[in-house]
C-alpha positions as CSV (number, residue, x, y, z in Angstrom):
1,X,-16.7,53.5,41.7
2,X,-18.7,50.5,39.7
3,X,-17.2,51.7,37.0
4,X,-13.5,51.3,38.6
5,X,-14.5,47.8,39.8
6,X,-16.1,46.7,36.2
7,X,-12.8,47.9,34.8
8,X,-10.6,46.0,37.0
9,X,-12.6,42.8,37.0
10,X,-12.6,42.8,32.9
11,X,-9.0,43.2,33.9
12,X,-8.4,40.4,35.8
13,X,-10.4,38.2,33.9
14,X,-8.4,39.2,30.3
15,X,-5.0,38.5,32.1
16,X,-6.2,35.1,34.0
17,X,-7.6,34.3,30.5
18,X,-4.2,35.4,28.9
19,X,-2.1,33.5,31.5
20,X,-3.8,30.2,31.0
21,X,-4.3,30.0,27.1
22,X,-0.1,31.1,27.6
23,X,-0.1,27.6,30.2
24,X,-2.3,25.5,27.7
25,X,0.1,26.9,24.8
26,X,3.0,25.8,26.8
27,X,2.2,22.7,27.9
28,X,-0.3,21.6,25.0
29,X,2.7,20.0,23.6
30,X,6.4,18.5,24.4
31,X,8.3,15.7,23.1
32,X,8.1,12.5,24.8
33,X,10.7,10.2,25.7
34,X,10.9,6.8,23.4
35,X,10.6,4.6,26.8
36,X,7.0,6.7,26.8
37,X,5.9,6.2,23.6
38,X,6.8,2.6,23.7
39,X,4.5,2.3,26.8
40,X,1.7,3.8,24.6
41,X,2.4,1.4,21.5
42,X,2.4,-1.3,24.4
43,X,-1.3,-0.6,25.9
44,X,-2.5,0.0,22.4
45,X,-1.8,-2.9,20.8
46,X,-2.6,-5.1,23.8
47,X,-6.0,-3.2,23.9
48,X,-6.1,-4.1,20.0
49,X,-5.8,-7.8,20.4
50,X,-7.8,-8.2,23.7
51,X,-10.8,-6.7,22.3
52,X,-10.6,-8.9,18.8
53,X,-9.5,-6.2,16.6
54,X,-6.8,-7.5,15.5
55,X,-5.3,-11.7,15.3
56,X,-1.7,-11.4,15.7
57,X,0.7,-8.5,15.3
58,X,4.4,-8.0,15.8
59,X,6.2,-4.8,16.5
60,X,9.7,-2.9,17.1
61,X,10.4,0.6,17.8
62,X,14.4,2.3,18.2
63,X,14.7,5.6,19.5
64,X,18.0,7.3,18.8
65,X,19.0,3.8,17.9
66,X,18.0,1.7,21.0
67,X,15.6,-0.4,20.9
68,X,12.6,0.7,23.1
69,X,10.0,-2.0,22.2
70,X,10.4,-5.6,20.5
71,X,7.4,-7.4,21.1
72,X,4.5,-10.2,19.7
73,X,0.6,-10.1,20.4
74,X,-2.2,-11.6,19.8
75,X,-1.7,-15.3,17.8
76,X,-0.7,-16.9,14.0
77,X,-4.6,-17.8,14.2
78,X,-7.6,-19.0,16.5
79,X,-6.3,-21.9,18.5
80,X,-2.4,-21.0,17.1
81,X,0.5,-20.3,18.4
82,X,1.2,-17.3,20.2
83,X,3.2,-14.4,18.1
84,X,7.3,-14.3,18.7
85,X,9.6,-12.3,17.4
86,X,10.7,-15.2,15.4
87,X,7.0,-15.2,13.5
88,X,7.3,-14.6,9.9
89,X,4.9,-12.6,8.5
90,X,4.1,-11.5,4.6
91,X,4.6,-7.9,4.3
92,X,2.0,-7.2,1.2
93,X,3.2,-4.3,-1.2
94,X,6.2,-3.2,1.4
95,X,8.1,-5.7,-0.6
96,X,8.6,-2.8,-3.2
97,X,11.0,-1.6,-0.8
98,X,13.4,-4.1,-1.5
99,X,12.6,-4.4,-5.2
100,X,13.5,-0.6,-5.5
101,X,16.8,-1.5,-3.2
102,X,17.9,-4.0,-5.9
103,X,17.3,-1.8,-9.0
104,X,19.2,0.9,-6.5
105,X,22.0,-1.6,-6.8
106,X,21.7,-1.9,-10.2
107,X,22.7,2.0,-10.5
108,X,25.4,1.7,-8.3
109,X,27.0,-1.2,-10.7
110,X,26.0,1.4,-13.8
111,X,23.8,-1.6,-14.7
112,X,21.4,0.9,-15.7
113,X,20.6,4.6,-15.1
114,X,17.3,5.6,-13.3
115,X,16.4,7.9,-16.7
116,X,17.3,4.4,-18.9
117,X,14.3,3.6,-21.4
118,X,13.5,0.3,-20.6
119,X,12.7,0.2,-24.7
120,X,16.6,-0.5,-24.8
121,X,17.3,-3.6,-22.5
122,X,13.6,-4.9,-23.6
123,X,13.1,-4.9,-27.3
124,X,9.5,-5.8,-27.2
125,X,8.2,-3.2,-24.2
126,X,5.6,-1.7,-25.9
127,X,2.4,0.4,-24.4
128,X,-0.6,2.2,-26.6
129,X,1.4,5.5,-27.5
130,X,4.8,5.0,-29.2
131,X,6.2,7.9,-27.7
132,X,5.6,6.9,-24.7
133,X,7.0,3.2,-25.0
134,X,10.5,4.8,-26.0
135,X,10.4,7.5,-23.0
136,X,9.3,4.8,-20.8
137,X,12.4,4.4,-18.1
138,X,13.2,2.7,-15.2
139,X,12.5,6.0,-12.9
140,X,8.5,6.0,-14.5
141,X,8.3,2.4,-13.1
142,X,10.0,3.0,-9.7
143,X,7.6,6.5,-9.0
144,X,4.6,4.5,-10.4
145,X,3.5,7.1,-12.6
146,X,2.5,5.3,-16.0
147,X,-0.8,6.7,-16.4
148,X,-2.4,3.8,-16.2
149,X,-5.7,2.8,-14.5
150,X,-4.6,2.4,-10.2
151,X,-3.3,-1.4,-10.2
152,X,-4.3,-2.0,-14.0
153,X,-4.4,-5.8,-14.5
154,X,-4.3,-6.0,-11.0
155,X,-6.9,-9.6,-11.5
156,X,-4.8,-11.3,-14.4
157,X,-2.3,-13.1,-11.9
158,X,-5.3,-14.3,-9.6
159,X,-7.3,-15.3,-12.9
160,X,-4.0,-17.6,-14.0
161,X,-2.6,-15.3,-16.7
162,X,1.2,-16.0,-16.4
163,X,4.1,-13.2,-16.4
164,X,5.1,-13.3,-20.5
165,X,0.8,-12.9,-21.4
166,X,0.5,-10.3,-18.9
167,X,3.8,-8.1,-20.7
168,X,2.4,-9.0,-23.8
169,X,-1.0,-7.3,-22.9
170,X,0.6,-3.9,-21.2
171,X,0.4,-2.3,-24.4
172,X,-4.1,-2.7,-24.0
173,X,-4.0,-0.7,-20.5
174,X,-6.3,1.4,-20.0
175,X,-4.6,4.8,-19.7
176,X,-6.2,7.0,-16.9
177,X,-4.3,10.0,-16.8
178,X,-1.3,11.7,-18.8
179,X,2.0,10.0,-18.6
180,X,4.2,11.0,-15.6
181,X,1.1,13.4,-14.4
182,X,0.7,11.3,-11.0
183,X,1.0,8.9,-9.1
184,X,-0.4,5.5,-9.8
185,X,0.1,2.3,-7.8
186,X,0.9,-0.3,-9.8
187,X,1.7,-4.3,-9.4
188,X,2.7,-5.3,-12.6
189,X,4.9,-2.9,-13.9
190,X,7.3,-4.2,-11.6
191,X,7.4,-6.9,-14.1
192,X,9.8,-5.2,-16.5
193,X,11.8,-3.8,-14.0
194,X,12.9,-7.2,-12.5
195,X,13.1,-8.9,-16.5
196,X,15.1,-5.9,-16.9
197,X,17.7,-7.0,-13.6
198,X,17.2,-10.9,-14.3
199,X,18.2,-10.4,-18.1
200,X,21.3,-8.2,-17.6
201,X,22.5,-9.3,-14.7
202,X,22.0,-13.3,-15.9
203,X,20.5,-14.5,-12.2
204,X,16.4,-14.1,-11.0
205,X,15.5,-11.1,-9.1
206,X,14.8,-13.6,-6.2
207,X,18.6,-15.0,-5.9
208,X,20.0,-11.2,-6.4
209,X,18.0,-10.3,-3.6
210,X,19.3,-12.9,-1.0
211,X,23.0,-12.8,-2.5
212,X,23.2,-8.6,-2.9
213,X,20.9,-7.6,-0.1
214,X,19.7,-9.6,2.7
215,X,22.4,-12.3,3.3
216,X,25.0,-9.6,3.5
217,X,23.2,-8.0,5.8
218,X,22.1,-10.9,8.1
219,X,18.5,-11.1,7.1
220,X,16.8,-14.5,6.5
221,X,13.4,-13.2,4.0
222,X,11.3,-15.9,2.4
223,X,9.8,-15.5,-0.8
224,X,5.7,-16.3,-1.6
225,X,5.3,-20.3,-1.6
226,X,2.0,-22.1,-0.2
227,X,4.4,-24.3,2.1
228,X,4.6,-20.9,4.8
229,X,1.9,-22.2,5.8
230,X,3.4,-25.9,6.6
231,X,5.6,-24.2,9.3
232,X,5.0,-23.4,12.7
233,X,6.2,-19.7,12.8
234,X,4.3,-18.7,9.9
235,X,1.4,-16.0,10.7
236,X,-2.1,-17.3,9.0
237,X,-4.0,-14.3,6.7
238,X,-7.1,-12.8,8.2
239,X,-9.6,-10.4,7.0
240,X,-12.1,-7.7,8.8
241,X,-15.5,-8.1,7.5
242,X,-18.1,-5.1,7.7
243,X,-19.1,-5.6,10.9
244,X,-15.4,-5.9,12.5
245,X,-15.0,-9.3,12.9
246,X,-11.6,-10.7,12.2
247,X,-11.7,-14.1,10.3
248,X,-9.2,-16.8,8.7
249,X,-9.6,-17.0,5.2
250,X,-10.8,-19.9,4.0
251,X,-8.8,-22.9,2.8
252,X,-8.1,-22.7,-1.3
253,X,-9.1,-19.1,-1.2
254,X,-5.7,-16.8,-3.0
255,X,-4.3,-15.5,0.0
256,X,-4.0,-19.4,1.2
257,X,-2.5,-20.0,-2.2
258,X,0.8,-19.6,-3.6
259,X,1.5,-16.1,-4.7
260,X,1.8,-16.2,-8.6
261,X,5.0,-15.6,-9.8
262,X,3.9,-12.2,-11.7
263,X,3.7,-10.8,-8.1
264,X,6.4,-11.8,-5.9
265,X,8.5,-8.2,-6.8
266,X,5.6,-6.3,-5.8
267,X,3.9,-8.2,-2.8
268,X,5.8,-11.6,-2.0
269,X,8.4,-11.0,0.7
270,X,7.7,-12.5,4.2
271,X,10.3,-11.9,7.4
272,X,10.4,-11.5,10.9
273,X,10.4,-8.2,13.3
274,X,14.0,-9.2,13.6
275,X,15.1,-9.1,10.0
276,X,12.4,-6.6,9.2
277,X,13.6,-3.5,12.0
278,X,17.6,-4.9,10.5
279,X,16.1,-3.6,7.2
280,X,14.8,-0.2,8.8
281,X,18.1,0.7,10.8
282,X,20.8,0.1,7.1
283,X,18.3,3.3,6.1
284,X,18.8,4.7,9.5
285,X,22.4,4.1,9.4
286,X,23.3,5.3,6.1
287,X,21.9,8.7,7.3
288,X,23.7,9.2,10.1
289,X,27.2,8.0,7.9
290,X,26.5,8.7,4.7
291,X,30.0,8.0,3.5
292,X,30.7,5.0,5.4
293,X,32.3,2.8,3.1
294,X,29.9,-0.5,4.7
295,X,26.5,0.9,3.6
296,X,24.8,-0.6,0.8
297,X,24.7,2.7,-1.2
298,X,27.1,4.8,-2.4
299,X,26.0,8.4,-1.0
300,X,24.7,9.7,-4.6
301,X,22.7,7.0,-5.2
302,X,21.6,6.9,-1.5
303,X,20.0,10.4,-2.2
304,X,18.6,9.7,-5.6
305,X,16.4,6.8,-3.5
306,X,15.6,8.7,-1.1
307,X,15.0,11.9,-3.0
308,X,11.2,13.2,-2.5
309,X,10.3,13.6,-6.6
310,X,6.6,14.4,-7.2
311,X,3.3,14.9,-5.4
312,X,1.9,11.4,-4.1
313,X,-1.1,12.7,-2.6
314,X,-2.2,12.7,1.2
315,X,-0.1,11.1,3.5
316,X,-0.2,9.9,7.4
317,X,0.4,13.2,8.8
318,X,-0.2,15.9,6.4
319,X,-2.0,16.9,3.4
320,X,1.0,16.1,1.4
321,X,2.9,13.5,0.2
322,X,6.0,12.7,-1.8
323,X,7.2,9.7,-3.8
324,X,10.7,8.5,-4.1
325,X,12.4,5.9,-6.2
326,X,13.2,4.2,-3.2
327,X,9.8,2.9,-2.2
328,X,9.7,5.2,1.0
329,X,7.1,8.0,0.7
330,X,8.4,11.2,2.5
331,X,6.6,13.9,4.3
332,X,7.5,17.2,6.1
333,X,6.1,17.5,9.3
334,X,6.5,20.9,10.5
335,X,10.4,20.4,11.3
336,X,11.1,16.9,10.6
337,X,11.4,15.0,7.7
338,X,9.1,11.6,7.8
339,X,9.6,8.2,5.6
340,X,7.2,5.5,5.6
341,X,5.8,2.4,3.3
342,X,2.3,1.1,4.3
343,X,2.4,-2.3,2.8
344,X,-0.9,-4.3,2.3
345,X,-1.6,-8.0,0.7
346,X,-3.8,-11.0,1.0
347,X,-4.5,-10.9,4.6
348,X,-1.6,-9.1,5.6
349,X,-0.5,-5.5,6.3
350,X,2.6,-3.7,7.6
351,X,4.7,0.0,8.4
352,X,7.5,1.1,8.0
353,X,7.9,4.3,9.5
354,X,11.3,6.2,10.2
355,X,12.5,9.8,11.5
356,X,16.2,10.2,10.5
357,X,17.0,13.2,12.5
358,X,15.9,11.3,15.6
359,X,17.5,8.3,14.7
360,X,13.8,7.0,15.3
361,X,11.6,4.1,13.3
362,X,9.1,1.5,13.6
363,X,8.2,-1.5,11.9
364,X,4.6,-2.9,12.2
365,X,3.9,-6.6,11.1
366,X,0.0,-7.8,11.2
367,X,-1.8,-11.0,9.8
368,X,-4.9,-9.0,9.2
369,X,-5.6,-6.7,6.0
370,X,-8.5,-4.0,5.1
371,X,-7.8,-2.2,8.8
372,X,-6.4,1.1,9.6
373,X,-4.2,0.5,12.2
374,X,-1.3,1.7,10.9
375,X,-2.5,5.5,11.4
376,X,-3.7,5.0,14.7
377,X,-0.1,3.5,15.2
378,X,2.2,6.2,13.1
379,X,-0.3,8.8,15.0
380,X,1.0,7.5,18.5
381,X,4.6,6.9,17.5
382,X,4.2,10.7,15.7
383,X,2.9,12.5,18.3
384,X,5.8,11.5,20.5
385,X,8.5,14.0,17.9
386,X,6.3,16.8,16.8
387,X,3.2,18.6,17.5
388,X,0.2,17.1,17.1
389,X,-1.3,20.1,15.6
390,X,0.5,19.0,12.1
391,X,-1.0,15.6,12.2
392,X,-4.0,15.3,8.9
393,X,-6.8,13.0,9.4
394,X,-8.8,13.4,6.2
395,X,-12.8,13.5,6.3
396,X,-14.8,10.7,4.5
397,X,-15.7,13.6,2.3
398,X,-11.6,14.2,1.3
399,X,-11.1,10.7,1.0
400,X,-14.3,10.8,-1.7
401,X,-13.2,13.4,-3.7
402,X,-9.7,12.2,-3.6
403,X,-11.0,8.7,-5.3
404,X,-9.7,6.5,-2.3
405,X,-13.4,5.3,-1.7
406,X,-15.9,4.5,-4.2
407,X,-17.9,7.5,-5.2
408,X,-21.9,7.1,-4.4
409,X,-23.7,8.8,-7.6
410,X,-27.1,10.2,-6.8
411,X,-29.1,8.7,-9.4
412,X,-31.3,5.7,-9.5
413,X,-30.3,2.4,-11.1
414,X,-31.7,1.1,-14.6
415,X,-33.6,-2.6,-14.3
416,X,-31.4,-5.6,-14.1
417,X,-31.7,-6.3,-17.9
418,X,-30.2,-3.2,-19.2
419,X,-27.0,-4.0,-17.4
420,X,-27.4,-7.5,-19.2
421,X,-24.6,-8.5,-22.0
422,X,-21.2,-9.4,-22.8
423,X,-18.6,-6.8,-22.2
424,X,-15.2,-7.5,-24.1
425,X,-11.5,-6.8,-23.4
426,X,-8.6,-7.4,-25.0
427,X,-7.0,-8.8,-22.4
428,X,-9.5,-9.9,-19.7
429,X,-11.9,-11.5,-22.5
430,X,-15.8,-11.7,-22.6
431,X,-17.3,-10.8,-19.2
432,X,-20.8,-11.4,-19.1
433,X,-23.6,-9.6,-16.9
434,X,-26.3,-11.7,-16.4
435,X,-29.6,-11.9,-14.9
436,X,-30.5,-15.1,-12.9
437,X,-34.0,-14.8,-11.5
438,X,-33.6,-11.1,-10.7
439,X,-30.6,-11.6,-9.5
440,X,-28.1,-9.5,-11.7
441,X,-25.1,-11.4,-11.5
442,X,-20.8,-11.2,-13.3
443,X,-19.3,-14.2,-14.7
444,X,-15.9,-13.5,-14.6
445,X,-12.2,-15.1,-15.1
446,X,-11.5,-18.6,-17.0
447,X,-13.8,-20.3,-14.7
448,X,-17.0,-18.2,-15.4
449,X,-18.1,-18.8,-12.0
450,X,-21.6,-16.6,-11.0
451,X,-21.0,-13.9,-8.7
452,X,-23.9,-12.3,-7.4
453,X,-23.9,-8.5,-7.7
454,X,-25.2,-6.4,-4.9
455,X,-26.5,-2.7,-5.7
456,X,-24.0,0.2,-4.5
457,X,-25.2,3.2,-5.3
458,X,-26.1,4.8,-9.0
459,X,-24.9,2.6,-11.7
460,X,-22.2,1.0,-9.1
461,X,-22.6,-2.5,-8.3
462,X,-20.2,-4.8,-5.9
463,X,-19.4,-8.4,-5.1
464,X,-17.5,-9.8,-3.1
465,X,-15.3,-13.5,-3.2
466,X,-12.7,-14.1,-1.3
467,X,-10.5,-16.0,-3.7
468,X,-9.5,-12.5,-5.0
469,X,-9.7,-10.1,-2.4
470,X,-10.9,-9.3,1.1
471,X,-12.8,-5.9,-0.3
472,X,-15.3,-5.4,-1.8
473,X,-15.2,-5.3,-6.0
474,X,-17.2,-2.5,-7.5
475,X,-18.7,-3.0,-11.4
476,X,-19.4,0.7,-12.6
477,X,-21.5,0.6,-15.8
478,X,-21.8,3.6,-17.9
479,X,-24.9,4.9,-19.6
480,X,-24.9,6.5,-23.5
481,X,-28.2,7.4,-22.8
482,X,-31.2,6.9,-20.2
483,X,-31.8,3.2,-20.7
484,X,-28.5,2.0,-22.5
485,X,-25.4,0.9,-20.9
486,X,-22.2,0.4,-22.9
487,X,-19.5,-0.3,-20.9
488,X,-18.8,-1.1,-17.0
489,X,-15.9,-0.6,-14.9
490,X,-14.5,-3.7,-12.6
491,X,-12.3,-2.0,-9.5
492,X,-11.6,-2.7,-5.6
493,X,-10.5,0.9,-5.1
494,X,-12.7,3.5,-7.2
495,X,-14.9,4.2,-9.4
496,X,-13.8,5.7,-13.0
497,X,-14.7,7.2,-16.1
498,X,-12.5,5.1,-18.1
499,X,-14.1,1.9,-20.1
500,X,-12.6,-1.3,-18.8
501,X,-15.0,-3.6,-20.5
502,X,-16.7,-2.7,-24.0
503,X,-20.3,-4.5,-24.6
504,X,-21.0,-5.9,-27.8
505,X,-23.2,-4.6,-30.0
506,X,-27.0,-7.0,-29.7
């Protein structure tokens, strides 16, 4: 009789078990409405701003093309105004986007083909391997996959060098990886690209832009001057130090400044929510229509942009990402197909973020840099279409490996003096490593200003100044043997093998 009873309870408790991992399956998950995930983007973002994680931000989010949220938080700076729709805000490296639109154009007029070397419209392109400089098209430059070094040159427009030295100088990149093996980000390659449209088509990338793209289509963009910051609607540029704190940069520092000329293509558009979610819903709408004879693409060049190409490396959701010419980075996500642009600058971040089979986007604006809200927000806004089970958060340890973070090397460092020299580059000059009363110190740039180093970990030193950026900028040295250091290595986002700087021989 026990056994009869020990039976049926094991019985009752496999099928109560079975019933509710069946309820938990079922209701683990469902899609929300947008009016619900707007609610959630709401609260978030107020929470954000209330608790001083954040200065200012703007947001809009359409859901099968109504708009569910269209809102301002936070302020352009302490003591500011409050944010409006109507604040402009600099949208950093999301400015590709429309860079990429205009070369798009440029197909679509058979100005060029995506597979044309830029060796033919510019006679004097030229890069270390000759092979290379004839192959080199305007496809190579839209994918970002030169080879070279993550943002190579990425200090000469800061330092002063103007756009004709900095093409002139392409040619010393340091080359990091095999050409067209992956994905590099890259400011100044852009460069070509835009000499390319500005020589053929006789008119500056800047007036093309307004004429072809955003006056036709009711958008009012401006383009990186210092007066933004005369005007009342401008958002101010703020940075997150290590302890969380959000601050203004300071007056004269580079993100106060003008944006050089060298990067306007690559990071200089400001806009509005308004003119920025306009941008979102042509993409939106050229899905949906493909052949409607008012988008600004013809449908095969519509799907060469948004084509995915090559690997890009982890994304927002999932392990994998995919670059297209279009600027947009796409994703599967279990069922759905994802695009989005994480644009970041001088104290200034933004996302764009769409589902086309929903008929779904978002477009983040914030006057803060160096955070990661933009995954907590894609995660909300994500969670709302598919199951949160394919969402990817990498570990600190993925993110090492992968070479987003700087790399901490178990060994010990050398004294200060061995790290002591002049390290020379053809196109950065002499930069000297000193050491000022124990104090190992980087005179860099045309002003040779001492910048104090601080030890990282290994052989990996940083500073930080805000007149260049709001990281921190890592000097990697490398050793030829125990006590001898020949090179070092200057680099806000990784460490690397590669030699940036050569010393001299004593």
């Amino acid at each position: 009789m026990k056994k009869i009873i020990c039976v049926v309870c094991i019985f009752c408790l496999f099928f109560v078990s079975c019933t509710n991992e069946q309820k938990q399956d079922s209701e683990a998950w469902a899609p929300s409405t947008g009016s619900t995930i707007a609610q959630q983007l709401h609260a978030f973002l107020g929470k954000q701003i209330s608790e001083q994680q954040l200065p200012g931000a703007s947001i809009c989010m359409i859901d099968q093309d109504k708009t569910m949220l269209l809102k301002g938080y936070g302020k352009t700076r302490t003591e500011g105004d409050s944010i409006t729709k109507n604040t402009l805000f600099q949208i950093g490296t999301a400015s590709r986007l429309f860079t990429s639109a205009l070369a798009g154009l440029m197909v679509e007029y058979r100005q060029f083909e995506w597979d044309s070397s830029v060796r033919e419209y510019l006679g004097d392109f030229s890069l270390q391997n000759p092979w290379v400089t004839q192959s080199f098209s305007f496809d190579d430059i839209v994918l970002e996959r030169s080879g070279w070094t993550p943002q190579a040159g990425q200090f000469l427009p800061i330092l002063g060098f103007d756009e004709n030295y900095i093409m002139q100088h392409t040619k010393d990149f340091t080359v990091h990886s095999s050409f067209r093996d992956s994905y590099s980000p890259q400011n100044s390659m852009r460069l070509f690209l835009t000499k390319t449209i500005s020589d053929t088509t006789g008119k500056n990338w800047e007036e093309l832009l307004k004429t072809e793209i955003t006056s036709k289509n009711n958008m009012d963009i401006v383009i990186g001057a210092s007066e933004y910051y005369q005007k009342e609607l401008f958002a101010y540029p703020h940075y997150i130090d290590s302890e969380g704190t959000v601050h203004l940069f300071p007056v004269g520092s580079h993100a106060m400044m003008e944006i050089p000329e060298t990067m306007k293509a690559a990071l200089g558009i400001s806009m509005d929510i308004d003119d920025a979610v306009q941008w979102l819903q042509l993409f939106l709408q050229q899905w949906a229509q493909p052949s409607n004879s008012d988008n600004l693409y013809g449908q095969n060049v519509f799907a060469e942009l948004m084509q995915p190409v090559y690997r890009r490396g982890t994304g927002l959701f999932s392990e994998h990402s995919f670059c297209t010419r279009s600027g947009w980075v796409y994703e599967r996500v279990q069922t759905e197909d994802v695009y989005w642009c994480v644009g970041t600058g001088y104290g200034f971040s933004s996302l764009f973020l769409m589902i086309p089979s929903h008929h779904a986007g978002l477009v983040l604006l914030t006057n803060a840099s160096n955070h990661n809200l933009h995954h907590e927000v894609a995660s909300i806004f994500g969670k709302g279409y598919f199951d949160p089970a394919g969402i990817y958060t990498p570990s600190i340890e993925e993110l090492e490996s992968s070479g987003q973070v700087p790399l901490k090397l178990i060994v010990d460092p050398l004294k200060p003096e061995a790290y002591q020299g002049v390290y020379r580059h053809p196109i950065y000059g002499d930069i000297e490593v000193v050491n000022n009363l124990d104090n190992l110190g980087i005179l860099l740039g045309q002003t040779k200003e001492f910048r104090e180093l601080t030890h990282y970990s290994g052989d990996v030193y940083y500073f930080e100044d805000l007149k260049i950026l709001p990281h921190k900028i890592y000097v990697s040295f490398q050793q030829e043997d125990s006590e001898t250091i020949v090179s070092c290595t200057i680099d806000y986002m990784k460490d690397t093998n590669d030699p940036f700087f050569m010393k001299e021989n004593d």
